[in-house]
N, C-alpha and C positions, 0 to 999 in steps of 0.2 A: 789183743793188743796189750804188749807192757804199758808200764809207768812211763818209759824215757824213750817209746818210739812215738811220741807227738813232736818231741823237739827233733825229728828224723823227718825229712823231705825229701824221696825219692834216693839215690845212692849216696853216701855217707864217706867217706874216706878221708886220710888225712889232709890230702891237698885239697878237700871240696867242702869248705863249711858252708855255702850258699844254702839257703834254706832251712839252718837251724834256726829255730827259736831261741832269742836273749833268754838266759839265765830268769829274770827281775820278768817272764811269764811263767812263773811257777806258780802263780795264785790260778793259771788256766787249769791246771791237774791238781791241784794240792786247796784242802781250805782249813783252816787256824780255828784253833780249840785254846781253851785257859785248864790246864792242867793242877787241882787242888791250890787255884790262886794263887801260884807260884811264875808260873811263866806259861807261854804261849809255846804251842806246837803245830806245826803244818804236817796232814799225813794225806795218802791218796782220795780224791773226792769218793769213791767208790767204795770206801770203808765208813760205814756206820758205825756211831758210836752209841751204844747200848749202858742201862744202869747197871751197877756192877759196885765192888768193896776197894775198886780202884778207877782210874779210867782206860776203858778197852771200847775198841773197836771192832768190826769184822768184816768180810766181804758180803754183801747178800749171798752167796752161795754158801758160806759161812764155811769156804777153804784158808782163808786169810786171817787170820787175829791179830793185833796188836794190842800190848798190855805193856801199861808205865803204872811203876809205882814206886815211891819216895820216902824216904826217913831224911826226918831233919834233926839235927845236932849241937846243941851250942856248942860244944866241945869241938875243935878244929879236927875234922876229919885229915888221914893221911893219905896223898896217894898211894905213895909204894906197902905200908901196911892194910890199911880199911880198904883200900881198892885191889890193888894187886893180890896182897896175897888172901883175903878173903873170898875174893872169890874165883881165884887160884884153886883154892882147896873144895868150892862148891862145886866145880868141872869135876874136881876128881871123885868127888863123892858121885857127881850123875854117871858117872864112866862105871865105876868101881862097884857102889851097889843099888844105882839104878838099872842098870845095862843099857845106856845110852851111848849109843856110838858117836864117838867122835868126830868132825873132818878137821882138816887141817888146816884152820883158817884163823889159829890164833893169831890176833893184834892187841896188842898193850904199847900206848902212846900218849902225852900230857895225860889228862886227866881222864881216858875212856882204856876199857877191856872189852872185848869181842870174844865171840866163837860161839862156833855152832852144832848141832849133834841132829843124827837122824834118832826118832825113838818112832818105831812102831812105822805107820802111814805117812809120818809125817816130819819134817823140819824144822828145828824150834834155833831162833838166830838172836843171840843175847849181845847185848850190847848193856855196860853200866858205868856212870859217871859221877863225879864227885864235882861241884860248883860251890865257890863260895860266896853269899849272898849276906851283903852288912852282917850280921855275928853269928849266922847259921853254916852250914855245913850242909850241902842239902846232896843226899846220895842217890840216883835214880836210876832203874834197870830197866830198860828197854827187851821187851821180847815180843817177836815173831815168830808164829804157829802158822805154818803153810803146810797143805796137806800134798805131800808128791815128796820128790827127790830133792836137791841142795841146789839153788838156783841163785849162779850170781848177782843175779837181778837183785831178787829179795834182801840180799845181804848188803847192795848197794842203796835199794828203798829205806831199808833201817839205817844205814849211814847217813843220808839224805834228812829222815823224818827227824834224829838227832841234832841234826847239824841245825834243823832249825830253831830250836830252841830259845826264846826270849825273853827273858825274866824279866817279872812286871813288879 
């Protein structure tokens, strides 16, 4: 069972929303972690969070990873430079001489960059953003390690687990 087939009851379509689950039951599949005392994130109940030099999580079969980690700034970070094109140029270096394949799922929008690459067994799905927090600058990348093929699912879960983000 995915992440987003509980909010699914029986046939789904666009004229039949009867039996989706409201939105505001996401605390049913999702539960809320304090990320380096910065803000709050919700990710799948299903993923444990383990000690680590960041905070990461994983599926008990340990096919799922998720991994946040932050640099904070007093110096006013930029989107279009510190976000776009740094790491712009870290895709190309993973493409170029890491040999990590590409898919084609670049998005750059306000303040977030996506994309994704197959390396090896597995799918790594990056997402990194730039917040600014009274006089900090706070940058954080979001990646997911799933072991199989490019699953839009996944890529919607990390859009999802971002989106929740609430600084304390």
């Amino acid at each position: 069972m995915g992440l987003f087939d509980r909010f699914k009851k029986g046939k789904n379509t666009s004229n039949n929303t009867q039996g989706i689950v409201p939105f505001d039951n996401l605390n049913l599949i999702m539960k809320t972690h304090v990320v380096d005392g910065l803000y709050r994130v919700s990710i799948p109940n299903n993923w444990n969070v383990y000690e680590s030099d960041r905070f990461r999580a994983k599926t008990e079969d340990g096919k799922t990873e998720i991994s946040i980690t932050n640099w904070n700034s007093k110096e006013p970070l930029s989107i279009e430079k510190d976000l776009k094109e740094r790491f712009l140029r870290l895709y190309e270096q993973f493409v170029s001489e890491h040999g990590y394949e590409p898919y084609n799922d670049y998005v750059f929008n306000d303040n977030k960059i996506s994309k994704s690459f197959k390396v090896d067994d597995e799918t790594q799905y990056y997402l990194s953003t730039i917040n600014i927090v009274g006089e900090q600058s706070i940058l954080t990348q979001f990646i997911i390690r799933d072991i199989g093929n490019y699953d839009p699912q996944m890529r919607a879960t990390l859009a999802l687990v971002v989106s929740t983000m609430q600084f304390v």
